[in-house]
C-alpha positions, 0 to 999 in steps of 0.5 A, a space after each residue: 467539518 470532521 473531515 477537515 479537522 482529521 486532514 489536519 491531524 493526519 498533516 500534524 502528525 507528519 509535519 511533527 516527525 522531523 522535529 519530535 525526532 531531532 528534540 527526542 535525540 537532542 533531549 538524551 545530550 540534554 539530559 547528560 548536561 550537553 546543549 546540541 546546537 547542532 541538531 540543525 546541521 545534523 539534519 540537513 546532513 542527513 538530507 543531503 546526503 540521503 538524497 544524493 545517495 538515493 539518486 547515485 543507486 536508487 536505493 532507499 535503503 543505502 540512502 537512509 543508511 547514508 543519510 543517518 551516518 553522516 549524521 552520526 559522523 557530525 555527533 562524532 565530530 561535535 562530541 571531539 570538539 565540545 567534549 573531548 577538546 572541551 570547546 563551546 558547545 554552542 560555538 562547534 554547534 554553529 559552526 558544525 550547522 555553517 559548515 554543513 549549509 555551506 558545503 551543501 551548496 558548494 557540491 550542489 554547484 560545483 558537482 551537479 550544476 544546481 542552486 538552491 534545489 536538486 531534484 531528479 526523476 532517479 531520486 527513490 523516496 518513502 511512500 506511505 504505509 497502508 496499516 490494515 490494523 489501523 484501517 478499519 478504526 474509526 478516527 484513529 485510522 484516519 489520523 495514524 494510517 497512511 503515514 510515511 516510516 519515519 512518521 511510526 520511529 518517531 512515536 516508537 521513539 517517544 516509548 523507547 527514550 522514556 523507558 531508557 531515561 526513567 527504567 534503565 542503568 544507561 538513564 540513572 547515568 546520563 540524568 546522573 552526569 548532567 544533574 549532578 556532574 561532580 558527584 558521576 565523577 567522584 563514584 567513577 562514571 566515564 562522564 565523558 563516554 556517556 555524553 558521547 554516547 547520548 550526543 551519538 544517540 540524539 545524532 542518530 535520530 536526527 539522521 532519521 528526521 533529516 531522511 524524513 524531510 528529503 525523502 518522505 515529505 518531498 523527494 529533493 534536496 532542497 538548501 536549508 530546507 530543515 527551515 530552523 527544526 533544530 532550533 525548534 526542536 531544542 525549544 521544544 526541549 526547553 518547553 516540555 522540561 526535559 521529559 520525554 513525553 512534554 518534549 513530543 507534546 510540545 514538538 506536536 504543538 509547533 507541528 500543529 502551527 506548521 500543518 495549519 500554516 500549510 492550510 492557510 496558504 489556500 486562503 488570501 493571506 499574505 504568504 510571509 504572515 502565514 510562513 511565520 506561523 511556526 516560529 510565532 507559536 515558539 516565541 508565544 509558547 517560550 514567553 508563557 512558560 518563562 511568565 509561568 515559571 516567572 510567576 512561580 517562583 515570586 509565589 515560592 519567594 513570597 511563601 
């Protein structure tokens, strides 16, 4: 029994990585007024392109290179577009994630001869880390050690974003532009600069969340495999309030819902009602925190 509630944390943890990064990079663009609809195509950039570049040089550094830069060139692009050009943000956003799930596919078939999956033997991934640290702590060994990179920047993450946004001039800045945007211009902050720079920074994370997916989870490319962790990354955005922390505990909270939706596919019941699992928790978490702040404010009204 102890040993199966651990292999399910040890799962949650890994099945978290990908969307704790995407949110805790699109929480910064949040935090400076921005809506990152493109978290997705970001991330499924930055698999493809990781992908590919681990099979062309066998090179997993190079790869996670690749991966990330594509990423960060579409947090370029979407800033131009939603920022600079002053365009819906959630249009560029969809268009940048069709853009992305369209072209995959096209290279896919046109330049390797594949549909819907590449896969090769020449394809470098991440392995696991043994920590001999961790190792020998009971529990907690088993739920932390042997995960992949991705798994340690991702809670390495959590600390940094919440010391930059609550302990640094660059957090007073970004809160200050998406809190208050009139009043960053009128004491002559670069509103714009800053919203480039937190789109760029959210980008980046989802450079490492798409590495994590191809390379760590699996070691292929699989079309659409980000499977809506964009969207469920800004869902768990919108749950935890915009904080660092509340945002990582309610990433790990559908990260929750995605390993046991894994476990349950050893026992009979019906594939489509498992697969569903993850995105059924979203809509029940989003519908109490919409009742609750619902509830508070007739009580405020009331008062």
């Amino acid at each position: 029994m102890m040993d199966n509630l651990l292999n399910i944390l040890h799962t949650t943890l890994r099945m978290t990585t990908p969307i704790a990064l995407a949110a805790l990079g699109g929480l910064y663009a949040h935090r400076a007024g921005v809506l990152n609809v493109a978290l997705e195509g970001m991330m499924l950039a930055s698999a493809f392109v990781s992908v590919i570049t681990s099979y062309a040089f066998g090179n997993i550094f190079l790869a996670i290179f690749a991966g990330v830069f594509s990423s960060f060139v579409l947090g370029l692009v979407f800033s131009f577009f939603g920022i600079t050009m002053k365009g819906n943000l959630t249009i560029v956003g969809l268009a940048i994630n069709t853009l992305v799930g369209g072209f995959s596919a096209f290279i896919l078939q046109t330049v390797f001869g594949q549909r819907g999956t590449f896969s090769n033997a020449r394809i470098v991934g991440m392995k696991e880390l043994n920590i001999p640290v961790l190792k020998d702590i009971p529990i907690l060994g088993d739920i932390f050690n042997h995960q992949t990179p991705m798994v340690y920047v991702s809670l390495l993450a959590l600390v940094v974003i919440h010391m930059v946004l609550y302990h640094s001039k660059l957090g007073v800045y970004i809160r200050t532009v998406g809190e208050k945007e009139d009043a960053a211009y009128s004491v002559g902050l670069p509103v714009d600069r800053i919203k480039y720079t937190a789109i760029l920074i959210g980008s980046v994370l989802c450079g490492f969340a798409g590495v994590n997916i191809a390379l760590e989870n699996v070691t292929m490319f699989v079309e659409e495999m980000t499977g809506g962790r964009g969207f469920i990354a800004l869902a768990a955005i919108y749950s935890g309030r915009g904080t660092a922390i509340g945002t990582y505990l309610f990433s790990l909270l559908f990260g929750l819902a995605d390993a046991a939706q894994i476990r349950l596919q050893n026992i009979h019941i019906p594939g489509a009602f498992v697969q569903m699992i993850p995105y059924l928790s979203i809509i029940i978490v989003l519908t109490l925190i919409g009742l609750s702040k619902k509830r508070k404010k007739r009580v405020h009204d009331e008062s």
